[in-house]
Backbone bond lengths (Angstrom), bond angles and torsions (degrees), N, CA, C in turn:
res aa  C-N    CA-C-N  psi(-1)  N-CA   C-N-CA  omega(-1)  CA-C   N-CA-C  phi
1 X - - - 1.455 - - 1.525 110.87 -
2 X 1.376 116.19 -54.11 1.562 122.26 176.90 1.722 103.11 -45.03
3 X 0.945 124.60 -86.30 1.365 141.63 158.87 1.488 113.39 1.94
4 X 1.210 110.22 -67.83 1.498 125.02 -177.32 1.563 108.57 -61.52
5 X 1.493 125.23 -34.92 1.148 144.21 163.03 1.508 117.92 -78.05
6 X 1.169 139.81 -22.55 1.349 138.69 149.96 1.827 118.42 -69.01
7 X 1.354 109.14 -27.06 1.418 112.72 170.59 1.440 99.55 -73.08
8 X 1.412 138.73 -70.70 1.177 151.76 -160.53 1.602 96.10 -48.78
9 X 1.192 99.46 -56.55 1.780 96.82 -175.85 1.450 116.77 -63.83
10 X 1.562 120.78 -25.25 1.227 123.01 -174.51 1.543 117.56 -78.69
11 X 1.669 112.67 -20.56 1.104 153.18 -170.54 1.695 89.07 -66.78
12 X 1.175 93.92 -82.85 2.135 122.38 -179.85 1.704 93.24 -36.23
13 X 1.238 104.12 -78.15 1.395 109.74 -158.30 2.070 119.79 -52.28
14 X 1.708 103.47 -20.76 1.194 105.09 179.52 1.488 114.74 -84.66
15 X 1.422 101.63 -28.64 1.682 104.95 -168.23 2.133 94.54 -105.17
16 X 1.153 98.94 44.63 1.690 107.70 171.78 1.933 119.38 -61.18
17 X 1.330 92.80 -37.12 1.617 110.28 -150.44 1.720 88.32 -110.45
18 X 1.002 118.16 -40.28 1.532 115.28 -136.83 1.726 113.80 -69.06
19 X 1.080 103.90 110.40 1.560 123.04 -174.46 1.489 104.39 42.70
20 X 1.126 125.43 64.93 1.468 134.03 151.29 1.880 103.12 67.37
21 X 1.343 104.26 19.69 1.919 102.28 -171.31 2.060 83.04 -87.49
22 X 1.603 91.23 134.29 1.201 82.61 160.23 1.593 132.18 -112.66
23 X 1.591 98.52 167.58 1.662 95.82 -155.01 1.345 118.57 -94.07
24 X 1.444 106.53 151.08 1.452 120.18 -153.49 1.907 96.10 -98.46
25 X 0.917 95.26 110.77 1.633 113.78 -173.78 1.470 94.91 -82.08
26 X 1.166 128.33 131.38 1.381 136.48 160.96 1.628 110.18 -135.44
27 X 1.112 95.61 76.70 1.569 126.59 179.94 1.402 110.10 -119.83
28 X 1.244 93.99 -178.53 2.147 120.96 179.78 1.576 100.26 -39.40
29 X 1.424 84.98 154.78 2.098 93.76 -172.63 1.898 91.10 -71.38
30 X 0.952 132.61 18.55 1.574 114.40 -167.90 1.368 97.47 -162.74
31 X 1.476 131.11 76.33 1.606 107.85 171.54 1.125 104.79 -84.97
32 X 0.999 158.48 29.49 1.686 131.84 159.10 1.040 127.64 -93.02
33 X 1.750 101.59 178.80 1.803 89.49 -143.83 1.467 105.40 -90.71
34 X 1.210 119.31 19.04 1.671 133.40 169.92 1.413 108.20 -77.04
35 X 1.983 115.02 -44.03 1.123 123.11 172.05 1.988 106.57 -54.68
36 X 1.189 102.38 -51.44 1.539 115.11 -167.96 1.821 119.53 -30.30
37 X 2.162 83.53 -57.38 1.366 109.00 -165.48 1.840 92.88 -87.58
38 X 0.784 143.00 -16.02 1.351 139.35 166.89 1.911 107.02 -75.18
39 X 1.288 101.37 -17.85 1.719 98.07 -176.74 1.809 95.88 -65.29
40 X 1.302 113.51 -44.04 1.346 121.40 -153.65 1.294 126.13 -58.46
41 X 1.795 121.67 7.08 0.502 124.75 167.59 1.567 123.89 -127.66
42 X 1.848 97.00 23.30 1.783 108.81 168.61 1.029 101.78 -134.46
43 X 1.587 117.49 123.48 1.357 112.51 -159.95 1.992 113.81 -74.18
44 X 1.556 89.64 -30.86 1.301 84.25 166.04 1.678 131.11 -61.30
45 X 1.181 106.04 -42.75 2.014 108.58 -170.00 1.369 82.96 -74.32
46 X 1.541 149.83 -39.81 1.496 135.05 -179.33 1.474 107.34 -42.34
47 X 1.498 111.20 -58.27 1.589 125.05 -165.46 1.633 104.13 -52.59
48 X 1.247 109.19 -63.01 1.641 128.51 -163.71 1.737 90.60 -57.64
49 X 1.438 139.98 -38.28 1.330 148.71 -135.41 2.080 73.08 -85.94
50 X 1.467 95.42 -78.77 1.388 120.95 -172.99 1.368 110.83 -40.09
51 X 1.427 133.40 -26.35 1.234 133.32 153.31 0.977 120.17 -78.98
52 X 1.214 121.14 -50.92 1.609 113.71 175.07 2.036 110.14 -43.75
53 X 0.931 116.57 -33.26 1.671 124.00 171.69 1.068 126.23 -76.63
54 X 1.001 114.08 -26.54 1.900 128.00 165.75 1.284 106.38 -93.43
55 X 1.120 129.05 -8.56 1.429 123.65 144.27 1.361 125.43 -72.42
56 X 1.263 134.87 -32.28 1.339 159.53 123.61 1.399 111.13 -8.23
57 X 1.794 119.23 -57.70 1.250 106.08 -163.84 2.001 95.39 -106.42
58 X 1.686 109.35 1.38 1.809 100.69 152.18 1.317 126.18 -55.20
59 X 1.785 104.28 -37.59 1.120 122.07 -143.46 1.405 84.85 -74.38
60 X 1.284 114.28 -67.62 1.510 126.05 -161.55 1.704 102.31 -48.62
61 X 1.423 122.02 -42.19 0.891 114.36 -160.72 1.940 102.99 -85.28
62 X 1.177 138.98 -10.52 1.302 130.10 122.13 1.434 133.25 -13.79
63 X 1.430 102.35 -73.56 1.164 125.21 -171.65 1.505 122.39 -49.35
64 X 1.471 91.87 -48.54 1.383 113.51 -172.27 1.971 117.46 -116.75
65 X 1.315 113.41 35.25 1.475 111.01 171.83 1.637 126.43 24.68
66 X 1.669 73.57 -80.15 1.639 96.38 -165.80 1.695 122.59 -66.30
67 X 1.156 108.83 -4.90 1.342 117.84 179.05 1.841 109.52 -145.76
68 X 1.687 108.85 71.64 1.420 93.03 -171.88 1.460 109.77 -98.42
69 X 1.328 108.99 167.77 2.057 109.83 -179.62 1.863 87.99 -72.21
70 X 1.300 91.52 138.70 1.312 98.72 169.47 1.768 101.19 -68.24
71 X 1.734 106.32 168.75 1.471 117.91 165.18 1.868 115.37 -51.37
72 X 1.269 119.06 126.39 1.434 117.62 -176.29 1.600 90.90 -149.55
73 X 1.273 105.57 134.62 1.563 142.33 162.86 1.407 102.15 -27.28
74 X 1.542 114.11 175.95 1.394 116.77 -175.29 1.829 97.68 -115.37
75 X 1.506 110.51 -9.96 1.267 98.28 154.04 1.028 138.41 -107.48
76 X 1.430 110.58 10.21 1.571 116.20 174.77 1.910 101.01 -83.50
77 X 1.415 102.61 -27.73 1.705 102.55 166.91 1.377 115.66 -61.72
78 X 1.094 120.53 -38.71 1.339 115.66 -163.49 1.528 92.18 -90.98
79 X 0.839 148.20 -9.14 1.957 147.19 -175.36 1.471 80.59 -76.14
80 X 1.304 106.02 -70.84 1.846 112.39 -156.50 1.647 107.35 -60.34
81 X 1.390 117.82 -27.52 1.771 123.77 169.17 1.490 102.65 -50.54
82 X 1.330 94.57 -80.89 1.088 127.84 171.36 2.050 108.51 -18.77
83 X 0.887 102.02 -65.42 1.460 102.38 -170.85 1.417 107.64 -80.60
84 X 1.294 116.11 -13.99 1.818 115.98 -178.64 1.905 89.56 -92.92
85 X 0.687 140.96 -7.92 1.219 145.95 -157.43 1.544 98.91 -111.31
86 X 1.441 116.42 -49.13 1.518 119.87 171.52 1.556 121.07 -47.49
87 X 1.720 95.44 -54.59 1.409 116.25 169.17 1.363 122.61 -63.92
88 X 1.070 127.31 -60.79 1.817 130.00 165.67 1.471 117.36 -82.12
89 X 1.133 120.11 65.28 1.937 125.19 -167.56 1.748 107.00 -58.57
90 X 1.727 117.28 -13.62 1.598 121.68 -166.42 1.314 102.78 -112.03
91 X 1.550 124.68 -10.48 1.253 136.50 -176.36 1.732 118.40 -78.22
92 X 1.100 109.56 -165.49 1.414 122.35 -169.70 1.502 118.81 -122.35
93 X 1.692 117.35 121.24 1.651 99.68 -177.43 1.734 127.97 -95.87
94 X 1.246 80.77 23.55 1.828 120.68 147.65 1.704 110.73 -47.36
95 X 1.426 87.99 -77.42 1.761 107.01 175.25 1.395 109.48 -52.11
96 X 1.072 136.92 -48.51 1.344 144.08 -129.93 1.971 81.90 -97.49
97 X 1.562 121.26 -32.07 1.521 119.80 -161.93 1.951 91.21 -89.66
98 X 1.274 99.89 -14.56 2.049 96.41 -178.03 1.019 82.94 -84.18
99 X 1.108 135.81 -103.69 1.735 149.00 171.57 1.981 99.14 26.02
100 X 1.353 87.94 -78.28 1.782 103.11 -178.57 1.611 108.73 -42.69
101 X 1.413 105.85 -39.41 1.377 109.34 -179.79 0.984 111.83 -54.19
102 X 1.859 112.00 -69.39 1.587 112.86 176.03 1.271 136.43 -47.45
103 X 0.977 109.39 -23.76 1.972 124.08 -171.66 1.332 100.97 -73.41
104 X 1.827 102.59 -56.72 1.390 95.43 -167.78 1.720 108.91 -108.73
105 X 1.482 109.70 46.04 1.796 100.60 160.61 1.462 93.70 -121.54
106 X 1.564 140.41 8.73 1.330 135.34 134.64 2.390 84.26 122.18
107 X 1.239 101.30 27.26 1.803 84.37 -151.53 1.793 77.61 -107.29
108 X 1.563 122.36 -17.46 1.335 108.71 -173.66 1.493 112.31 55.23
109 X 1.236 147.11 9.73 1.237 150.10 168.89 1.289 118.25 -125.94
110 X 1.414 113.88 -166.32 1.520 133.43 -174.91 1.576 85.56 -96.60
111 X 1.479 101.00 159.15 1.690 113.57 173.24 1.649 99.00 -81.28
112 X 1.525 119.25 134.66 1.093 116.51 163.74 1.989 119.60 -117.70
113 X 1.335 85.45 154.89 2.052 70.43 165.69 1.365 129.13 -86.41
């Protein structure tokens, strides 16, 4: 299952940018960031949330070699969720795990092909 979900995400996370196709999330029955901030108070759906996103930033870093997110904590993920989630309260913490990607694989952008 993990596995199958680290492909899927690696899948998502490479084809992010690429000519405006948008990406097919095959994630948690609930990404939004209502789901997110409601995790925070089960430690389990927090954990699974926070993995499911660090799967996100494996994926990318597969995908993309030459520019990978360095190694980061499982609470420095959830600060940066967490705070994209503060800021976009109607949004998705979908977005908030691309976002993380870009910031921190140094590219400041969307992945392109």
């Amino acid at each position: 299952m993990q596995s199958t979900v680290l492909i899927l995400t690696a899948t998502a996370a490479g084809t992010a940018g690429a000519a405006g196709i948008p990406v097919k999330i095959l994630g948690l029955d609930d990404m939004s960031c209502s789901a997110w901030k409601a995790s925070s108070g089960d430690a389990d759906d927090r954990a699974l949330n926070i993995a499911w996103v660090r799967g996100v930033l494996t994926g990318h870093n597969y995908v993309s070699r030459r520019q990978q997110v360095s190694t980061m904590s499982s609470g420095t993920v959830e600060k940066h969720i967490t705070r994209y989630c503060n800021e976009n309260p109607r949004g998705d913490f979908s977005d908030a795990a691309f976002r993380l990607s870009d910031k921190f694989s140094g590219r400041n952008e969307e992945i392109t092909k």
